[in-house]
Structures are given as structure tokens and as C-alpha cells.
C-alpha positions in Angstrom: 90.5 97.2 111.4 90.9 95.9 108.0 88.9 92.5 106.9 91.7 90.2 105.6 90.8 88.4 102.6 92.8 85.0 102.5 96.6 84.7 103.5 98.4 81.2 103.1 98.6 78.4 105.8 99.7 79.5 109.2 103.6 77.8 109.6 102.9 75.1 113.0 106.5 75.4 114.2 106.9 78.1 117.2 108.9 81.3 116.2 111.1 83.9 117.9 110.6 87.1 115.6 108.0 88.1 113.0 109.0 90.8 110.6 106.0 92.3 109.3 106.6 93.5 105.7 103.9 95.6 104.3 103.5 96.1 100.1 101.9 97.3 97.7 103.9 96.9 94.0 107.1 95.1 95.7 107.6 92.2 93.4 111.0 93.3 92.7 112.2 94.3 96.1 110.8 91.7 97.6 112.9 89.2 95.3 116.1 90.4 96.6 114.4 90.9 100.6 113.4 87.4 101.8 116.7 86.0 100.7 118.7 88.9 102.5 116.5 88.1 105.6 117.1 84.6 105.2 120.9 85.5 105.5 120.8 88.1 108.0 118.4 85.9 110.6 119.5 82.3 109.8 120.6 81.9 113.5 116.6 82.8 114.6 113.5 80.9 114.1 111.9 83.4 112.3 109.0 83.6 110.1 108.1 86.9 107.3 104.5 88.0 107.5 103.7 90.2 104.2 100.6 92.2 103.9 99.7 93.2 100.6 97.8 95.1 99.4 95.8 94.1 96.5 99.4 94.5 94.0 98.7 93.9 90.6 102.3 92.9 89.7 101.9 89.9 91.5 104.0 90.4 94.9 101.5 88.5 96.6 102.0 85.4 94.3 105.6 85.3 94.1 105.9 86.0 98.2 103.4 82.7 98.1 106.1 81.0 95.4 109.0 81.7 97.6 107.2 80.0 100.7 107.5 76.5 98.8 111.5 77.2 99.4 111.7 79.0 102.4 108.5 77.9 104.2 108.7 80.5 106.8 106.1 83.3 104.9 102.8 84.5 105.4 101.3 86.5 102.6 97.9 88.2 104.1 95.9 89.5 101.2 94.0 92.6 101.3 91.2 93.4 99.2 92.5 97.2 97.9 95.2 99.6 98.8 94.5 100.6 102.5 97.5 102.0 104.0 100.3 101.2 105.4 99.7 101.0 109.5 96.6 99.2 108.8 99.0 96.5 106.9 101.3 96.6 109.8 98.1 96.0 112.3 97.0 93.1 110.3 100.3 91.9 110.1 100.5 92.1 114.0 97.4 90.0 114.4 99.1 87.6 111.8 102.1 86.6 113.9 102.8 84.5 116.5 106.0 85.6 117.6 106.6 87.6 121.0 108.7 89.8 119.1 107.5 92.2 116.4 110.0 93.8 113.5 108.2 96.1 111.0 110.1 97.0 108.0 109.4 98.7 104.4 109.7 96.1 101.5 111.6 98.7 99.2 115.5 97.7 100.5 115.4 101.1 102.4 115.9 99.4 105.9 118.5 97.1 105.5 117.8 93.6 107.1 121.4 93.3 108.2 120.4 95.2 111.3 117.5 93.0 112.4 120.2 90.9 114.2 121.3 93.9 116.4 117.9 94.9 117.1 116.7 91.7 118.4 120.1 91.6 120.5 118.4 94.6 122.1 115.3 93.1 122.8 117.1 90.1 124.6 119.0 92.6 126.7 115.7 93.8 128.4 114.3 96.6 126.1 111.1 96.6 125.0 111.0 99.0 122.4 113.8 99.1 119.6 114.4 101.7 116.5 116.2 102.0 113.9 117.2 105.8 113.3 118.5 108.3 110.9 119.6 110.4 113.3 121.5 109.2 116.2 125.1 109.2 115.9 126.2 106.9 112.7 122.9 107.5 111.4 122.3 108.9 107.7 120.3 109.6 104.9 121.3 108.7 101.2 119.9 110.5 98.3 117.2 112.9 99.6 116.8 116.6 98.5 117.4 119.3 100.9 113.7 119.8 101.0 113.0 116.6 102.0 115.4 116.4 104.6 114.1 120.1 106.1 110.1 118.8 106.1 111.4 115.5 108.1 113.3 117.0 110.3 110.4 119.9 110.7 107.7 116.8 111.4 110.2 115.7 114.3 110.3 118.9 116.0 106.5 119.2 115.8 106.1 115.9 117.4 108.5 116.3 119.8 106.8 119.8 120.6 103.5 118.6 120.7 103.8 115.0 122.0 106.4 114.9 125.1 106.4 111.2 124.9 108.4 110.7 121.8 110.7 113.3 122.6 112.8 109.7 123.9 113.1 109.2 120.2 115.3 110.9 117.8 113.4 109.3 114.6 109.9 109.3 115.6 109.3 109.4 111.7 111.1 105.7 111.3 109.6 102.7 109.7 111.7 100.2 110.8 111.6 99.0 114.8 111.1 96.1 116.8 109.4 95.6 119.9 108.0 93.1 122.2 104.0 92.2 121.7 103.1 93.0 125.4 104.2 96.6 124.5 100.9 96.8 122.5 98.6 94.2 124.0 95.4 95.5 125.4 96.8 99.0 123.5 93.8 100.3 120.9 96.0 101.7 118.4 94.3 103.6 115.4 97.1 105.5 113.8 96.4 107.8 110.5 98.4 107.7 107.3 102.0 105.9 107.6 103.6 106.5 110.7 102.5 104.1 113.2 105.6 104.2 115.4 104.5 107.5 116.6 101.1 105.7 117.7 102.7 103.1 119.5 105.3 105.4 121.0 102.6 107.4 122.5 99.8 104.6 123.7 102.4 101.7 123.7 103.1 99.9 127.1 107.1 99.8 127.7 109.6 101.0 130.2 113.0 101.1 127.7 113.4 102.1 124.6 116.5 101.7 122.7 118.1 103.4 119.2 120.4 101.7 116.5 121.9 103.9 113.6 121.9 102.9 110.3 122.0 104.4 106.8 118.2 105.2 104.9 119.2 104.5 101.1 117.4 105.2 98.3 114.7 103.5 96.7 115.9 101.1 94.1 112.0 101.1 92.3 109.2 102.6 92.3 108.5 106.2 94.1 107.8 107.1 97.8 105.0 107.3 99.6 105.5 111.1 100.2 102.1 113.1 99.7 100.6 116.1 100.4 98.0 113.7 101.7 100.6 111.9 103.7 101.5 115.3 105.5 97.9 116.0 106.3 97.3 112.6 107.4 100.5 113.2 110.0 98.9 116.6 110.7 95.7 114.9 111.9 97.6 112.0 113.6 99.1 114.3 115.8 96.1 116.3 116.6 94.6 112.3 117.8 96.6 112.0 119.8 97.4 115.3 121.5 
């Protein structure tokens, strides 16, 4: 794990969700996020845990700005750029909610679903994601390519790993689950995919899918790699 560096005060009052927000460069997105989450979850006590790593456009001191109006944010600094499900484990030891949402900063998962998600979670499941590809479910602005070497890491999952066969997008960011699905769980993913780690080691008996529409990025370029593809590659072999 990670050694945080310094995050701001921890909020006192009790909470219902934390939605974990990793970033790295997300000044901009983030401007337009915390507001839409404000909106979206304004019936939920709720607070916004961002994990950032080391940006030099000054995410983490504008998420600390927007605190003094919203008072419901964490920002956990980190000392450099060290992935993705690392952020969202730090993030995890951040909260203080019994339910966990983890979502991409860049305005690719749209908070407007949150509210459905958590719905799910008070019906009794314990595991809830947001997915391209269940009926309803789409992708905006990718290339044929793109949309092939997904859908190819899928398969290979679902080939390899029987237990996320239950899940259509085992390649999503953007889920929500209850904290005892993952207490007492070691979880060391690789690279950026930590739902397939928690889907495989995770503790829960339902799972449940939500569609919704994967736009593209507004700023900025994606994390896609040929180091994030060998970092998947070796994640799966972990855990086989």
C-alpha cells in the first residue's frame, strides 16, 4: 500500500456513501463533477474522497477550495503518480461510509446514476456495476479497434477467471459496493482494473448491473497503454 502524504481534515458528521474519485490532471473535470454529485446525491449524506496523485495543475487545491463550500471532500495527497487501484485502495481506507462508489474524475461515468446504484445496494445487493454492455448500455466515441481489444479483454477474463463471468463489464470503472464485501480481503490488483480484483477475492453473495452510456473524454487523453494491457495480462495471470 501506498504512504499517503497529507489529506484535509476528516468531516465528523456520519455518512451513507463515499465516492472515491481518483486523479491525476482533473482540475477541469473535477470543476464541473462535485457540483453534478452535489445534484445527483443531495437526498444522501454523502461525502467525495479524491486521491490525487501528485497533479501539477492544482486538482488537489481546488478539490481543497471547493470543500470551504461543500464541506463534504477529502483530498488524500499522494507523493507521485502511482496508479489508479492503488488511489482507489487509499481512497477505501479514507472513507468512513459502509458503502463504497468508485468513479473516474473525467465526466466518463455520469454521477446521475449513483442514485440508482445505491437504490441497489439498499435492496440487498452487495456488489453493484455500472456496464457498457448489458442491455441500454453503450459506448460513445471509441474506434472500432478499441471497442474489439475491450471486448477481447472480457472474453479472456471470462475464459480464464469463471468468477467474473457474473459480470458483463468486468473492464468497468465505475461500481459500488458494500465495505464488508472487501473487509479482511488482501486485494493487490495491477495496473487499472481493480473491479476484476475485487470481483474475484471480494466477499458478496449478489451482484447487480445498471446500463449506462461511456462518453467521451471532454480533456485530456486515456489511460490506454501498451503498458496498461501488460499490466491486465499480469493481473490475470495473479489471479488465475
Amino acid at each position: 500500500m501506498t504512504q499517503n502524504n497529507s489529506c484535509s481534515d476528516q468531516i465528523a458528521e456520519p455518512v451513507t456513501l463515499s465516492v472515491i474519485v481518483p486523479t491525476f490532471m482533473e482540475k477541469d473535470s473535477i470543476a464541473e463533477l462535485i457540483p453534478r454529485l452535489e445534484s445527483s446525491l443531495k437526498t444522501l449524506d454523502f461525502e467525495v474522497v479524491i486521491v490525487d496523485d501528485a497533479s501539477i495543475d492544482g486538482t488537489a487545491e481546488y478539490a481543497e477550495d471547493l470543500n470551504r463550500s461543500y464541506s463534504n471532500i477529502i483530498v488524500v495527497r499522494r507523493g507521485g503518480k502511482l496508479g489508479l487501484s492503488s488511489a482507489v485502495l487509499d481512497g477505501f481506507k479514507r472513507s468512513r461510509a459502509e458503502v463504497l462508489a468508485v468513479m473516474d474524475a473525467d465526466l466518463q461515468h455520469p454521477p446521475e446514476l449513483l442514485p440508482h446504484m445505491y437504490a441497489k445496494i439498499k435492496e440487498g445487493y452487495d456488489l453493484v456495476v455500472a456496464s457498457r454492455y448489458v442491455e441500454g448500455g453503450r459506448i460513445q466515441g471509441w474506434s472500432l479497434g478499441r471497442k474489439v481489444l475491450s471486448k477481447g479483454a472480457t472474453m479472456l477474463a471470462h475464459l480464464l477467471l469463471p468468477e467474473t463471468d457474473k459480470v458483463s463489464d468486468i473492464m468497468s470503472g465505475f461500481f459500488m459496493l458494500k465495505r464488508d464485501a472487501i473487509n479482511k480481503v488482501r486485494l493487490n490488483p495491477v495496473g487499472f482494473k481493480i473491479l476484476l480484483e475485487i470481483v474475484v477475492k471480494g466477499r458478496y453473495n449478489s451482484l447487480a448491473e445498471l446500463p449506462y452510456t461511456f462518453t467521451s473524454r471532454r480533456s485530456g487523453k486515456s489511460n490506454l497503454s501498451i503498458k496498461e494491457v501488460w499490466d491486465y495480462l499480469v493481473h490475470i495471470c495473479r489471479l488465475l
